[in-house]
DSSP file (Angstrom, degrees, kcal/mol; ACC not computed):
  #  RESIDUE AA STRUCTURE BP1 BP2  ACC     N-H-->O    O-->H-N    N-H-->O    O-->H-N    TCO  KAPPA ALPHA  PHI   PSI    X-CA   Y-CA   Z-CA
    1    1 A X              0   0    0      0, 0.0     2,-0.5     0, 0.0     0, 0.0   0.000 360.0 360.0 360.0 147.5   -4.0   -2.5   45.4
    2    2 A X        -     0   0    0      1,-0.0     0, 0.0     0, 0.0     0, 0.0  -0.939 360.0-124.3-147.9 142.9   -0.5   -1.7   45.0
    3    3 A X        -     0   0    0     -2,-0.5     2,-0.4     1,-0.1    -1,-0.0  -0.063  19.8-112.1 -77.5 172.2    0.9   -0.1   41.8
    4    4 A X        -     0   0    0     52,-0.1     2,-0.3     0, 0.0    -1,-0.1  -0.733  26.4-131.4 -81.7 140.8    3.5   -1.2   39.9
    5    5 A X        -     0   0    0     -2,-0.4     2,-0.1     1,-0.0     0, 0.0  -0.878  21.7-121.9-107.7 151.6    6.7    0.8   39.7
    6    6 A X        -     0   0    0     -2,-0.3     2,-0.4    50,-0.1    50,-0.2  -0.287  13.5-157.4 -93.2 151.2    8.1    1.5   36.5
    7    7 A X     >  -     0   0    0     48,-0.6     4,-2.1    50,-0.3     5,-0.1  -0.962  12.2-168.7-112.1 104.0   12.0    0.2   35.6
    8    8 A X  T >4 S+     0   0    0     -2,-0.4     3,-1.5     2,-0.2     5,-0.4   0.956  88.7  57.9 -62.5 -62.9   13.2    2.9   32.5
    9    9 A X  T 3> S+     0   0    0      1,-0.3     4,-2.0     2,-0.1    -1,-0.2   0.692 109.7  37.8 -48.3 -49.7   16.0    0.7   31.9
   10   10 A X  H 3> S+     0   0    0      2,-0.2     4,-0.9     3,-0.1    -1,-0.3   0.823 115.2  57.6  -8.4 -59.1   13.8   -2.4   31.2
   11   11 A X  H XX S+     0   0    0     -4,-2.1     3,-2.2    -3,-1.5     4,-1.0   0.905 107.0  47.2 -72.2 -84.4   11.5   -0.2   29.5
   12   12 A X  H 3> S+     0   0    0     -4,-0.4     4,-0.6     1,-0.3    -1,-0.2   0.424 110.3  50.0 -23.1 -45.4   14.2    0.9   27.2
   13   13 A X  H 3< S+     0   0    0     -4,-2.0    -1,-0.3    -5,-0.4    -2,-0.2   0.759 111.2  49.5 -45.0 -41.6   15.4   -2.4   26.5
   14   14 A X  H <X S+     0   0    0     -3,-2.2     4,-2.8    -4,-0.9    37,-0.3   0.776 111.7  49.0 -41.2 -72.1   11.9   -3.5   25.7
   15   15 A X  H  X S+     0   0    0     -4,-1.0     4,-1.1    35,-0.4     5,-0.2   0.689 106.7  52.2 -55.2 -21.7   11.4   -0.5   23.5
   16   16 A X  H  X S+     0   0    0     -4,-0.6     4,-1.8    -5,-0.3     3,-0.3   0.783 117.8  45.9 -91.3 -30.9   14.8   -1.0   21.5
   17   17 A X  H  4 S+     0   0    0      1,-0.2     4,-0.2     2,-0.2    -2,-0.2   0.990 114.5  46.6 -58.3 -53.5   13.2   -4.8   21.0
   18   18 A X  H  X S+     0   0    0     -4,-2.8     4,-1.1    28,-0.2    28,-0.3   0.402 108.3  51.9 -66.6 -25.3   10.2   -3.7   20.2
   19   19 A X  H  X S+     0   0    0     -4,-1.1     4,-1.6    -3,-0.3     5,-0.4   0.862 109.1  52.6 -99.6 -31.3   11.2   -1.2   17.8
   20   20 A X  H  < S+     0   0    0     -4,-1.8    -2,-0.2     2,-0.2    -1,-0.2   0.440 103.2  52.6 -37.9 -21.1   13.2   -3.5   16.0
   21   21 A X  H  > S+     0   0    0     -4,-0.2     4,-0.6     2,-0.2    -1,-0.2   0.679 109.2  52.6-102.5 -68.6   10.7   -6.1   15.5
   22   22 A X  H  < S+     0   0    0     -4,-1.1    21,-0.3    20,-0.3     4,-0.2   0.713 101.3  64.7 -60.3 -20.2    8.5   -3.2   14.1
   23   23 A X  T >X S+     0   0    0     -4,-1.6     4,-2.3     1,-0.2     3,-0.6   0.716  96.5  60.6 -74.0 -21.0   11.5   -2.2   11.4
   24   24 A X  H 3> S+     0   0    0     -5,-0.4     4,-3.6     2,-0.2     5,-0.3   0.981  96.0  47.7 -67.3 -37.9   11.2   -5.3    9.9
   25   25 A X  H 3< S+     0   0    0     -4,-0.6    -1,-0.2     1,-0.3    -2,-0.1   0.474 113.9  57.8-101.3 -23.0    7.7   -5.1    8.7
   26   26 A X  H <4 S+     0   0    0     -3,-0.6    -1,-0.3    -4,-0.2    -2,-0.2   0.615 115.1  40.3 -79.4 -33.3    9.3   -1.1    7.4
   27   27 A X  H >X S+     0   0    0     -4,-2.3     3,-4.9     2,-0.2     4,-1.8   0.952 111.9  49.7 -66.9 -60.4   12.0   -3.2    5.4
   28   28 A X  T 3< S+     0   0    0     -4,-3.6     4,-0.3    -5,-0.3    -3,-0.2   0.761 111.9  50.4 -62.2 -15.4   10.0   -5.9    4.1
   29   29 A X  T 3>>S+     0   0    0     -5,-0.3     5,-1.0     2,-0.2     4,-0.7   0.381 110.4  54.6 -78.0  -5.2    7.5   -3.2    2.9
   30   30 A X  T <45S+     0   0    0     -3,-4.9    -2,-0.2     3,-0.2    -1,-0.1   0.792  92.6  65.3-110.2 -24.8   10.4   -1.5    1.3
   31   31 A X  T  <5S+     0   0    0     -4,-1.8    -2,-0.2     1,-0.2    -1,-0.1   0.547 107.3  42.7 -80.9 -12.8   11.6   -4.3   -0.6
   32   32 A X  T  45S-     0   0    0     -4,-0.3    -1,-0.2     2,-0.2    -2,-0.2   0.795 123.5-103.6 -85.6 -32.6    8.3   -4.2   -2.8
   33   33 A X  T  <5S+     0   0    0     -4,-0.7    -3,-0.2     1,-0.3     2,-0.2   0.452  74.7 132.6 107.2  32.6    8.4   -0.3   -3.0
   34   34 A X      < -     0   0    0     -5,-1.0    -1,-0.3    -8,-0.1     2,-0.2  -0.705  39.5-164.6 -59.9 136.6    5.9    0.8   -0.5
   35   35 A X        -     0   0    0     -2,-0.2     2,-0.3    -3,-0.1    -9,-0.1  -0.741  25.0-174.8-127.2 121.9    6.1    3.0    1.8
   36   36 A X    >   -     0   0    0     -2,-0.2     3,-0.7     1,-0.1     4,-0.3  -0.909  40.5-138.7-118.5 115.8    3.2    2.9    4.7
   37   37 A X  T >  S+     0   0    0      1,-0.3     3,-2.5    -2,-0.3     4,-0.4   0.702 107.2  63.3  30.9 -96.7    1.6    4.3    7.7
   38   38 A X  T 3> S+     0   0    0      1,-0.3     4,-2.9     2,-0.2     5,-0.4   0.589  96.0  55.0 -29.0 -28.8    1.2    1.2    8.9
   39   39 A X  H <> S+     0   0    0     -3,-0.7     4,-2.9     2,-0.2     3,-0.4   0.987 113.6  43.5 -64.1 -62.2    5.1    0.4    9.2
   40   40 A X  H <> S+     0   0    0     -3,-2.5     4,-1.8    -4,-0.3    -2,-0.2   0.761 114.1  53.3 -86.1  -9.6    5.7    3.3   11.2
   41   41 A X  H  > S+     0   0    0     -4,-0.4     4,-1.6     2,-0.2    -1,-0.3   0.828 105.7  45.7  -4.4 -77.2    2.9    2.6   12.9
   42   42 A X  H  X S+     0   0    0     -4,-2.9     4,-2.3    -3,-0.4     5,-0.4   0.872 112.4  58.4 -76.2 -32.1    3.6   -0.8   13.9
   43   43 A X  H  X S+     0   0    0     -4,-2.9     4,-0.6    -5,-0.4   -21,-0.2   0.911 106.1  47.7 -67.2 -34.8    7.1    0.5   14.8
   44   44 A X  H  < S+     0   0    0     -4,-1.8    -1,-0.2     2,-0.1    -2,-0.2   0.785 115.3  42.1 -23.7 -59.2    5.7    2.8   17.1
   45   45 A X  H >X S+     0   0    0     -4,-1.6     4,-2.5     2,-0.2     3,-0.6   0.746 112.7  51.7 -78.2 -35.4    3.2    0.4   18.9
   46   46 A X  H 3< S+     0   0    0     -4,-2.3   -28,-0.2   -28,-0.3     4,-0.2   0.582 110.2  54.9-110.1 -14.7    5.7   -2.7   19.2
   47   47 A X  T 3X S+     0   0    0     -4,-0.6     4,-1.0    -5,-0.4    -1,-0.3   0.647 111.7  38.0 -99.2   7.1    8.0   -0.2   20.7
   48   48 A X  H <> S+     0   0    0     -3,-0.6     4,-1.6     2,-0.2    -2,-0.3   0.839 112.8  59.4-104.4 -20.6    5.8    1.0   23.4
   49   49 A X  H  X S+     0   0    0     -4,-2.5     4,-0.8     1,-0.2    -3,-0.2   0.530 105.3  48.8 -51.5  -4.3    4.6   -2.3   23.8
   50   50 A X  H >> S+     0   0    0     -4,-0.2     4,-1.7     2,-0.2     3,-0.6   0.902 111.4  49.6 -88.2 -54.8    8.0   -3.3   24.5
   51   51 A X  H 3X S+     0   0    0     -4,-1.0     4,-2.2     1,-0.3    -2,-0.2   0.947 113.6  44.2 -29.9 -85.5    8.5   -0.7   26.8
   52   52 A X  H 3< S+     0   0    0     -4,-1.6    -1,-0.3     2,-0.2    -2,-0.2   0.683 105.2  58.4 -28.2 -45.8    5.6   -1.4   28.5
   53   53 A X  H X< S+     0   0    0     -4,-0.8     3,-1.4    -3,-0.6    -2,-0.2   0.997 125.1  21.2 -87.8 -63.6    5.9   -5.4   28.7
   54   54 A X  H 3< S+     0   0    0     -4,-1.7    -1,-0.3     1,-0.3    -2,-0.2   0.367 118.9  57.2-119.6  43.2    9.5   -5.1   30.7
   55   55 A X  T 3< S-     0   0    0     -4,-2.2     2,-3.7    -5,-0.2   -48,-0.6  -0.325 100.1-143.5 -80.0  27.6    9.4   -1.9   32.1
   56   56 A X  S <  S+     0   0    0     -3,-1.4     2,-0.3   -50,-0.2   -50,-0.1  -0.041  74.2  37.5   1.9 -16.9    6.3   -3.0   33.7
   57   57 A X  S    S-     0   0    0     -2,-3.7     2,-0.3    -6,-0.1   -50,-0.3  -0.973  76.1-129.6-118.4 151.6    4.5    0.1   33.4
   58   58 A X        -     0   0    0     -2,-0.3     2,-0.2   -52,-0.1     3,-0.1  -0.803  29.6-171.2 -98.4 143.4    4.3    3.2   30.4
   59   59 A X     >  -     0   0    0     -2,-0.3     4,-1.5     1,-0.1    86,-0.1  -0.365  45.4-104.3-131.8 168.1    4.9    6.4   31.8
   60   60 A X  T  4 S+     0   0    0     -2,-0.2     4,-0.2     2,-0.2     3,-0.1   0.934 130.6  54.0 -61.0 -54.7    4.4   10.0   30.0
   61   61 A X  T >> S+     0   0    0      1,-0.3     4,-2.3     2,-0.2     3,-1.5   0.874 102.3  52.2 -47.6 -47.7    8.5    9.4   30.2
   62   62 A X  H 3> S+     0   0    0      1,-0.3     4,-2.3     2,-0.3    -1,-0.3   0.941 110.7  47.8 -50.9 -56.2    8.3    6.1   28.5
   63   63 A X  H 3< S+     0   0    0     -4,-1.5    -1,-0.3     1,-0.2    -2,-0.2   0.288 105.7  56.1 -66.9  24.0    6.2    7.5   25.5
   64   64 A X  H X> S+     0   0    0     -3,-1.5     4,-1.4    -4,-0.2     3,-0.8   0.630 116.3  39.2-132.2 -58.3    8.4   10.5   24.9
   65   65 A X  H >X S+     0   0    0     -4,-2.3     4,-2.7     1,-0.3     3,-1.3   0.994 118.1  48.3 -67.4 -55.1   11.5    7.7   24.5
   66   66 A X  H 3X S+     0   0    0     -4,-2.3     4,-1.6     1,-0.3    -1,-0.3   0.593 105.1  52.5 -20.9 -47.1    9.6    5.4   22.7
   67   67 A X  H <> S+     0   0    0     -3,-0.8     4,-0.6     2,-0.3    -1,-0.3   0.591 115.9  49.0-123.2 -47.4    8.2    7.9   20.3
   68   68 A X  H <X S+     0   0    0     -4,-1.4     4,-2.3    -3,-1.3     5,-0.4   0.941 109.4  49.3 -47.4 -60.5   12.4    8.9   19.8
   69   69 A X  H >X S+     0   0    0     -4,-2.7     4,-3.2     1,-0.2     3,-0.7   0.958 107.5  53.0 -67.6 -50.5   13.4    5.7   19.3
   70   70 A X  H 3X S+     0   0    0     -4,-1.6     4,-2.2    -5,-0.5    -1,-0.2   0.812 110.2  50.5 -50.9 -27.6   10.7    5.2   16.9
   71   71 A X  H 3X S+     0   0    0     -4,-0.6     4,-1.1     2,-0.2    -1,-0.3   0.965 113.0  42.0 -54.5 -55.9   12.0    8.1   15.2
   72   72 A X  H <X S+     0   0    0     -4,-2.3     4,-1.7    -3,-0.7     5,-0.4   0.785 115.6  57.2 -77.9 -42.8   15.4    7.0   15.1
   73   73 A X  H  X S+     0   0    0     -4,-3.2     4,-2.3    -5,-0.4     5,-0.2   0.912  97.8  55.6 -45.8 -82.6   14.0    3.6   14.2
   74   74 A X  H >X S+     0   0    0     -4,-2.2     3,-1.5     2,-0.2     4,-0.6   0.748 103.3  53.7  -8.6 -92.1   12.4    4.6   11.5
   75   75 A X  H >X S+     0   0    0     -4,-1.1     3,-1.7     1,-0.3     4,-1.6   0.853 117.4  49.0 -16.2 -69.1   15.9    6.4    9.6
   76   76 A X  H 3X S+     0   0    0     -4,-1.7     4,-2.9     1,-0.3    -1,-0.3   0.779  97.6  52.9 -42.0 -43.1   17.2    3.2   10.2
   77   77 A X  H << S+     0   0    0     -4,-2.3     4,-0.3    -3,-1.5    -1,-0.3   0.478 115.4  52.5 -67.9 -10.6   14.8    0.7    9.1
   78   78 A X  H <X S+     0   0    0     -3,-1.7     4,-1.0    -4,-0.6    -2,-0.2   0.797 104.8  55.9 -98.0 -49.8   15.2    3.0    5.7
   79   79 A X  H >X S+     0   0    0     -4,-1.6     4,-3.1     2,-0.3     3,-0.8   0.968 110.2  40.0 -77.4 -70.9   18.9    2.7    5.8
   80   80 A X  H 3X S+     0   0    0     -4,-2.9     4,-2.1     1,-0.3     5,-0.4   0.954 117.3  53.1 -67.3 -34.3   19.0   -1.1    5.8
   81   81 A X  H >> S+     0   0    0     -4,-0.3     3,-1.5    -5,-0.2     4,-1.0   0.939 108.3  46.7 -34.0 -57.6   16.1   -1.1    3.2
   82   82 A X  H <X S+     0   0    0     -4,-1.0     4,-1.5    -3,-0.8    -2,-0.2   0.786 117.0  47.2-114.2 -52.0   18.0    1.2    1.1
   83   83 A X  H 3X S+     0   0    0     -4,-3.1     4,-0.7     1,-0.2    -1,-0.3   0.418 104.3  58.3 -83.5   0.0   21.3   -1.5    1.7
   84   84 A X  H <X S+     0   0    0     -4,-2.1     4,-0.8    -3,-1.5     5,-0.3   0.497 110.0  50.9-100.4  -7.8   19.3   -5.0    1.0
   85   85 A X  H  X S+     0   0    0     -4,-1.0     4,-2.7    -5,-0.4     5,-0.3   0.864 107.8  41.1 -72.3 -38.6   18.6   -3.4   -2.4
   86   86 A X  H  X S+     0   0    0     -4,-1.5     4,-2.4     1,-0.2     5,-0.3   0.932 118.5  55.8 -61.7 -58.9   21.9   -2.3   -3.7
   87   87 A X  H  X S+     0   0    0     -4,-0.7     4,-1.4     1,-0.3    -1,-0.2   0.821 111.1  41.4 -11.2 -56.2   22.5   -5.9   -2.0
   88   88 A X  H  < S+     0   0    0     -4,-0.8    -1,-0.3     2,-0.2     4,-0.2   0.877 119.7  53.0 -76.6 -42.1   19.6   -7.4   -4.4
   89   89 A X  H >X S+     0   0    0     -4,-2.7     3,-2.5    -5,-0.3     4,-1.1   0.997 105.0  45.5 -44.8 -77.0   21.3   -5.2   -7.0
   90   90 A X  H 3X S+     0   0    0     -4,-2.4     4,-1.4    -5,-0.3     7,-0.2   0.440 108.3  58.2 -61.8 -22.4   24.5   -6.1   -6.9
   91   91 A X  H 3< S+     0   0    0     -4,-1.4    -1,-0.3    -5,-0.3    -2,-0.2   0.191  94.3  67.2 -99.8  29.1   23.6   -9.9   -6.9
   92   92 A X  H <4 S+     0   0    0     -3,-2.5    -2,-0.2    -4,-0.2    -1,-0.1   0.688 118.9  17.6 -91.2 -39.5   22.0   -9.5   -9.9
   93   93 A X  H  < S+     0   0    0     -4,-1.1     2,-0.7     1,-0.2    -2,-0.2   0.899 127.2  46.0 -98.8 -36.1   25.7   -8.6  -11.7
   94   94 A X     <  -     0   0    0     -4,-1.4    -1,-0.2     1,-0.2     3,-0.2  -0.779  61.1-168.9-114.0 126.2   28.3  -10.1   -9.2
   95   95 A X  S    S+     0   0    0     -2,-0.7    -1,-0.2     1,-0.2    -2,-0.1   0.940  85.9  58.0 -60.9 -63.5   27.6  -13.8   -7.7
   96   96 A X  S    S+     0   0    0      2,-0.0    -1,-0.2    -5,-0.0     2,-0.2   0.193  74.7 123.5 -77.5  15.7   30.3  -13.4   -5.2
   97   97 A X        -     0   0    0     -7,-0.2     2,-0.3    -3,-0.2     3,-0.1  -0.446  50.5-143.9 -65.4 158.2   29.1  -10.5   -3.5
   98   98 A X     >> -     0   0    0      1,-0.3     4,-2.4    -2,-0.2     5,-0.5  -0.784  24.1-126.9-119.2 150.0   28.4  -10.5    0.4
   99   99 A X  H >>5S+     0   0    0     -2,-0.3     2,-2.6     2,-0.3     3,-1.6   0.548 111.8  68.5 -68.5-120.3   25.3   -8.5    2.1
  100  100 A X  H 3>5S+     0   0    0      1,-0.3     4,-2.3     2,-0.2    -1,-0.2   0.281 105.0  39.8  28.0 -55.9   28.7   -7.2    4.3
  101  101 A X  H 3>5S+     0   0    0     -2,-2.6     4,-0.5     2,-0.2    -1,-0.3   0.858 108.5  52.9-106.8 -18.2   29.8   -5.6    1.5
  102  102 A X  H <X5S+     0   0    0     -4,-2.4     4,-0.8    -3,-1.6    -2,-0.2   0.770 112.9  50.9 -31.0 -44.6   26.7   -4.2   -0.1
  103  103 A X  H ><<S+     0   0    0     -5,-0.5     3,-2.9    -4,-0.5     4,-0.3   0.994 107.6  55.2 -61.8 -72.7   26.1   -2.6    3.3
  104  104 A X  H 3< S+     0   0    0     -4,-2.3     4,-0.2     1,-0.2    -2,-0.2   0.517 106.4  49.4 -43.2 -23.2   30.0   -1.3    3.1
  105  105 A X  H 3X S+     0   0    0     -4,-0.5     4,-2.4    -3,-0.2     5,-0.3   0.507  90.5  86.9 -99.4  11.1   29.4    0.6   -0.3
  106  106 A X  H <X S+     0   0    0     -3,-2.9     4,-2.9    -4,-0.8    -2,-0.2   0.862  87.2  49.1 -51.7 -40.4   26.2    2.3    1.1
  107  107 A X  H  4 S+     0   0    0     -4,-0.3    -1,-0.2     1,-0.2    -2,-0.1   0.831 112.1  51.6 -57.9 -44.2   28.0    5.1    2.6
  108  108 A X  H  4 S+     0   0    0     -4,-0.2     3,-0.5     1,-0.1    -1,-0.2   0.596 107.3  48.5 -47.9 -27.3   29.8    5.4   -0.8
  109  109 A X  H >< S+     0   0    0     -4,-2.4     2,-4.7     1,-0.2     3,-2.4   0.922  99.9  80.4 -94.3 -46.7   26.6    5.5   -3.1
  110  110 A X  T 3< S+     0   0    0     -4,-2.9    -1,-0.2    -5,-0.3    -2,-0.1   0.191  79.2  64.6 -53.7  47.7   25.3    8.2   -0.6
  111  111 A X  T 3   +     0   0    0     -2,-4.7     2,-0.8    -3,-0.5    -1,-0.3   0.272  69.6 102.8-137.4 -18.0   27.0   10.4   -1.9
  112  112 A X  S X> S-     0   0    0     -3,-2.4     4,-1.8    -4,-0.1     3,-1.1  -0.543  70.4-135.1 -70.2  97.9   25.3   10.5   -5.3
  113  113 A X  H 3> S+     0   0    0     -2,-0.8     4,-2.1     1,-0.3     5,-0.1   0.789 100.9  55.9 -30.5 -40.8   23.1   13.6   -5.2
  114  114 A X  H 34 S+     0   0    0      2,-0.2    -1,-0.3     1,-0.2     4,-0.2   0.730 108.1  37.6 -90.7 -33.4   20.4   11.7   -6.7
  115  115 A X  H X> S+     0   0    0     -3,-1.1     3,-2.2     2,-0.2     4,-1.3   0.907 113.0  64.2 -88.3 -44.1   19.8    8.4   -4.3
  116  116 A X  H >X S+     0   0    0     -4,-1.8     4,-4.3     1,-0.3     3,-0.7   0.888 106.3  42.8 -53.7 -48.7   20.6   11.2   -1.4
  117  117 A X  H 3< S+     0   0    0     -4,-2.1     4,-0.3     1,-0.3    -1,-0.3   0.556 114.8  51.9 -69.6  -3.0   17.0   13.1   -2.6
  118  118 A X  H <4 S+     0   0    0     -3,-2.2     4,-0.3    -4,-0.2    -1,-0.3   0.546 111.3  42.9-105.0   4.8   15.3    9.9   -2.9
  119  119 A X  H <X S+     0   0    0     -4,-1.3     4,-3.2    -3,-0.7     5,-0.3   0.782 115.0  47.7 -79.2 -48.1   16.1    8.9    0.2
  120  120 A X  H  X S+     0   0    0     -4,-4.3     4,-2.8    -5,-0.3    -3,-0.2   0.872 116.2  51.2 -46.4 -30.1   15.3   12.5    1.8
  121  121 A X  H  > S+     0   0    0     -4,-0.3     4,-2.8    -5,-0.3     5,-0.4   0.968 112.8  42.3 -80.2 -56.0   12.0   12.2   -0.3
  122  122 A X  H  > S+     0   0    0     -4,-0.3     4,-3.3     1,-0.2    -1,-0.2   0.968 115.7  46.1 -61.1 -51.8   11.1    8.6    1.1
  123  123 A X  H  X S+     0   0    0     -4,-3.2     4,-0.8     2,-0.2    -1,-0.2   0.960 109.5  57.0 -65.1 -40.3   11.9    9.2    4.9
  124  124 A X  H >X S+     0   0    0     -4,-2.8     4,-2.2    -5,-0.3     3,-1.9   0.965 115.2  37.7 -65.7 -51.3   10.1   12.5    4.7
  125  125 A X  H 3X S+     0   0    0     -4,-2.8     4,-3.6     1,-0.2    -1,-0.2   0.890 112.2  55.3 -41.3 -32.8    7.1   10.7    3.6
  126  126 A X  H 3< S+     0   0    0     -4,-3.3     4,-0.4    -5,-0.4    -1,-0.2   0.269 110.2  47.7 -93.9  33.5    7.6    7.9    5.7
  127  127 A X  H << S+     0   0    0     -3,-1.9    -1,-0.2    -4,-0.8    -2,-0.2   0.790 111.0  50.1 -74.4 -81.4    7.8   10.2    8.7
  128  128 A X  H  X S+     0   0    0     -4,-2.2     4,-2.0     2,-0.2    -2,-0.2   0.674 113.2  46.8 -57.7 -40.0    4.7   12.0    7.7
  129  129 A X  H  X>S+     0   0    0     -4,-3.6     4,-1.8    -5,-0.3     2,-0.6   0.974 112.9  49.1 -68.9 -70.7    2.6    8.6    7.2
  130  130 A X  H  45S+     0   0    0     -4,-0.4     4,-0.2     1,-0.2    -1,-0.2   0.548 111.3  50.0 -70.4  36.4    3.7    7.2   10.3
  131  131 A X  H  >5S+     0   0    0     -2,-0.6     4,-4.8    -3,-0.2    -1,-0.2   0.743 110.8  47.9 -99.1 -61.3    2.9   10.1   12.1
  132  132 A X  H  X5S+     0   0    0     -4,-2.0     4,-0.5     1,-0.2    -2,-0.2   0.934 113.5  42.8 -24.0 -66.4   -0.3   10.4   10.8
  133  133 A X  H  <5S+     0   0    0     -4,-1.8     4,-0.3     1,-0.2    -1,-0.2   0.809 122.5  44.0 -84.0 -25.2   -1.4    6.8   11.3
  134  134 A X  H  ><S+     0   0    0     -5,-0.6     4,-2.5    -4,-0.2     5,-0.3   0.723  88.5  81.7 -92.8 -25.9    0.3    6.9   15.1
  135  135 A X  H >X S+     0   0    0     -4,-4.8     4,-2.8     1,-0.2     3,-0.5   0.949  97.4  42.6 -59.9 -58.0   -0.7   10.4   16.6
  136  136 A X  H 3X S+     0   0    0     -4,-0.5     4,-2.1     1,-0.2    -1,-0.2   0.748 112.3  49.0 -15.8 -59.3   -4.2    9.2   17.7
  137  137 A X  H 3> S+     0   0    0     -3,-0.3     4,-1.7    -4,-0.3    -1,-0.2   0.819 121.2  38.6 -68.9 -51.2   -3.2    5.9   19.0
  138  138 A X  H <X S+     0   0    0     -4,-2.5     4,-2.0    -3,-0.5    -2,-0.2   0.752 115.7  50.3 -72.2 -26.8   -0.1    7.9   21.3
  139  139 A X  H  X S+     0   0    0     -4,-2.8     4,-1.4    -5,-0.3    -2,-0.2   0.952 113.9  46.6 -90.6 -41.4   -2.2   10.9   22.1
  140  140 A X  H >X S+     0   0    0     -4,-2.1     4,-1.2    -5,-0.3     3,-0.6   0.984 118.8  44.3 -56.6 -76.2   -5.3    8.1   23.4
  141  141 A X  H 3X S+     0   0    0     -4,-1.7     4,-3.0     2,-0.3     5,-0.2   0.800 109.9  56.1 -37.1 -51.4   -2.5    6.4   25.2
  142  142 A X  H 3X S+     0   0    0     -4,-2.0     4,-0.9     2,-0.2    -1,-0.2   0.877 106.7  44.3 -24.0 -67.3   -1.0    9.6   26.6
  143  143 A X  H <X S+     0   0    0     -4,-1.4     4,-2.6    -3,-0.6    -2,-0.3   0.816 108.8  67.5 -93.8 -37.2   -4.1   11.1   28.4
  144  144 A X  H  X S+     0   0    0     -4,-1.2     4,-1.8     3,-0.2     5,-0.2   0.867 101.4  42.3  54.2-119.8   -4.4    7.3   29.7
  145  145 A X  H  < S+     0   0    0     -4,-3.0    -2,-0.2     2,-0.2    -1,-0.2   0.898 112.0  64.2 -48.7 -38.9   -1.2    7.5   31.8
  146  146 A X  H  X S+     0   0    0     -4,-0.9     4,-1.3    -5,-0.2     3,-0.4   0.978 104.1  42.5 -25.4 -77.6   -2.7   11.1   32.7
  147  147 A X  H >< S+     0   0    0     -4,-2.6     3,-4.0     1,-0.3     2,-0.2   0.891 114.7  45.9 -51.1 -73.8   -5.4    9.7   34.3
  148  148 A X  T 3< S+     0   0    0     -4,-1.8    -1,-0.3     1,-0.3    -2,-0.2   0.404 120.4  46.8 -50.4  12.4   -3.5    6.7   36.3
  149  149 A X  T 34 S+     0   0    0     -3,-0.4    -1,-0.3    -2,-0.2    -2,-0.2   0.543  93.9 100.0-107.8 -24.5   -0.9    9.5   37.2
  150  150 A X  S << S-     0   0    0     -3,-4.0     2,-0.6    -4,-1.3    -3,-0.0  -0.095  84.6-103.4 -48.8 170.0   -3.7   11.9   38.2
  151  151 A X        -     0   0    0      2,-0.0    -1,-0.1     0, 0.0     2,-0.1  -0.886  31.8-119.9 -47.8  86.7   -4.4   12.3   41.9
  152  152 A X        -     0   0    0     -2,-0.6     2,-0.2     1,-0.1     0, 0.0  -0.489  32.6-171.9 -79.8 136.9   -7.6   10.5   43.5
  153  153 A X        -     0   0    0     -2,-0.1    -1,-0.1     0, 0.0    -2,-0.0  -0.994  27.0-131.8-116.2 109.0   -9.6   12.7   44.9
  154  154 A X        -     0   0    0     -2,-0.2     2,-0.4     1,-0.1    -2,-0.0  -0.242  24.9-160.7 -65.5 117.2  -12.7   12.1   47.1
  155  155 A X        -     0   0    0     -2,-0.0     2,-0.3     0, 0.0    -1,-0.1  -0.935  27.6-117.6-128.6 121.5  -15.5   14.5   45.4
  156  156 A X        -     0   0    0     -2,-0.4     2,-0.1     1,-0.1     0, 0.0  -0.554  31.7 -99.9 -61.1 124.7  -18.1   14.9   48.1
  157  157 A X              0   0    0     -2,-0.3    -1,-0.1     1,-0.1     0, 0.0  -0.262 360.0 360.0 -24.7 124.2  -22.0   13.4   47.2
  158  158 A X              0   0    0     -2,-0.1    -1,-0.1     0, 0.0    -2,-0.0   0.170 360.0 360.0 -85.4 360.0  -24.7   16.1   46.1
């Protein structure tokens, strides 16, 4: 039987698909006010499943980027949340506003002491839930790779 070798860059691509695809499902949860496990969750999973599908195999290495990018995902998937409200905001008083430019005064309202701690406040939860709801699932997957990385070794009959 003959293994598959891993491609990172593939995998990486995969994962950057993959974790994108799972930030939506962190917006669209953000656009009711929730924030949930399950988001960072799924952002987790769809980016090692990305990894995995065209990197053709997950590696220890592969869950240690994955696991970044999901990080980094995350912060993001908050960020554009955080910019289709003001967006939703902002067409409430102005017609003629553009998502483009809701997006362009984000940087400016982050600067307001007050949206900066509810932002700190929200990521750190939504950290702490998907961490929660993902360490199992990565640590099972982890030991996993172990094993197909381990050495076989021919353990003599008693």
């Amino acid at each position: 039987m003959q293994e598959r070798k891993e491609n990172i860059l593939s995998g990486v691509i995969g994962a950057v698909i993959g974790v994108l695809l799972g930030s939506v499902l962190w917006v669209v949860l953000g656009q009711v006010g929730f924030i949930a496990g399950i988001a960072g969750y799924a952002i987790v999973f769809c980016g090692m499943k990305g990894y995995e599908i065209l990197g053709k195999k997950l590696s220890k290495t592969g869950i240690v980027i994955c696991v970044i990018l999901s990080l980094l995902a995350i912060a993001g998937a908050e960020f554009v949340s955080l910019g289709v409200i003001l967006y939703s905001e902002l067409r409430k008083m102005y017609d003629m506003v553009s998502l483009g430019e809701a997006f362009g005064l984000l940087p400016e309202m982050l600067h307001e002491p007050e949206l900066v701690g509810e932002v700190v406040k929200e990521l750190a939860i939504g950290y702490v839930l998907a961490i929660w709801a993902s360490y199992s699932s990565v640590k099972n997957i982890w030991k996993q790779v172990e094993e197909e990385q381990a050495p076989h070794t021919k353990e003599p009959l008693q």
